[in-house]
C-alpha positions in Angstrom: 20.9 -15.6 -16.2 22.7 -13.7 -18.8 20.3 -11.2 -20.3 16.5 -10.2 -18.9 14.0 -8.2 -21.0 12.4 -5.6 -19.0 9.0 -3.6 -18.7 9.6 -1.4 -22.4 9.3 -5.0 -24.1 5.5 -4.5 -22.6 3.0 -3.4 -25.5 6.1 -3.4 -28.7 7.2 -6.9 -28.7 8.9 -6.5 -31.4 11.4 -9.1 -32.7 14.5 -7.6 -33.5 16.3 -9.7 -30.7 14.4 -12.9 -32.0 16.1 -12.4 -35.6 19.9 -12.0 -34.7 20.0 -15.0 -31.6 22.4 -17.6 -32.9 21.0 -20.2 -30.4 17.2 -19.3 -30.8 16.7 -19.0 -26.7 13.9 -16.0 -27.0 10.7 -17.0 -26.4 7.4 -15.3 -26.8 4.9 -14.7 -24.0 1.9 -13.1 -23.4 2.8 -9.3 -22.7 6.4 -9.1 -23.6 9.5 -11.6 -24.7 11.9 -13.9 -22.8 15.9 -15.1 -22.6 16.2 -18.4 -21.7 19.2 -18.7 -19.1 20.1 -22.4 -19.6 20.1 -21.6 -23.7 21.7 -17.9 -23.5 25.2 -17.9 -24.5 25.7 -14.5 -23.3 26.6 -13.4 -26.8 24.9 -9.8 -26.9 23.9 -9.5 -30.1 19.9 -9.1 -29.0 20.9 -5.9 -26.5 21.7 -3.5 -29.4 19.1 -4.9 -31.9 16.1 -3.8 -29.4 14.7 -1.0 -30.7 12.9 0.4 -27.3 16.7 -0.6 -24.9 14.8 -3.1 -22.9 17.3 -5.4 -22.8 19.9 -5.6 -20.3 22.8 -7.8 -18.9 21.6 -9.3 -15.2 23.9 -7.7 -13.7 23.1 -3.8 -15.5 19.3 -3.8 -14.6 17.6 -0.9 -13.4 16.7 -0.7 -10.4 12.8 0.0 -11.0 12.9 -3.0 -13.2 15.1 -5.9 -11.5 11.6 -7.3 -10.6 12.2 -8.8 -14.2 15.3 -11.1 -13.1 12.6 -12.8 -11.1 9.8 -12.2 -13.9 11.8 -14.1 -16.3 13.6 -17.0 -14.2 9.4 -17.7 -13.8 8.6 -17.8 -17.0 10.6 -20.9 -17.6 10.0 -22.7 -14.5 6.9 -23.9 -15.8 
C-alpha cells in the first residue's frame, strides 16, 4: 500500500491529487478520498498536490493517524 490519505482529507476533499494521478487509482468516498494499493504506482505526484498534507507514504504515517493504513485497505475490500 503505497500512499494512504489521512484524517485532514475529512471535511476538504478536495481533488488536487485526483487531477495529477497518471493511473486514475483515487477514489471518492463518503467523508474523505482513497489510493488504491493494487493501482498505485507509487509515483508521488498526489503527496505535493494536497493542499491540506494529508497524504503520506505508508511507511511516513503519523502516528495519530496510521489507523488510516487500515481505514483505507477497507475501503477496497468491499
Amino acid at each position: 500500500m503505497p500512499y494512504i490519505i489521512a484524517e485532514p482529507c475529512i471535511g476538504t476533499k478536495d481533488a488536487s491529487c485526483v487531477a495529477v494521478c497518471p493511473v486514475d487509482c483515487i477514489y471518492e468516498g463518503d467523508d474523505q478520498y482513497y489510493i488504491n494499493p493494487d493501482e498505485c504506482i507509487d509515483c508521488g505526484a498526489c503527496e505535493p498536490e494536497c493542499p491540506v498534507e494529508a497524504i503520506f507514504a505508508d511507511d511516513s504515517v503519523p502516528e495519530q493517524w496510521k489507523s488510516y493504513i487500515e481505514k483505507n485497505r477497507k475501503f477496497f475490500e468491499g
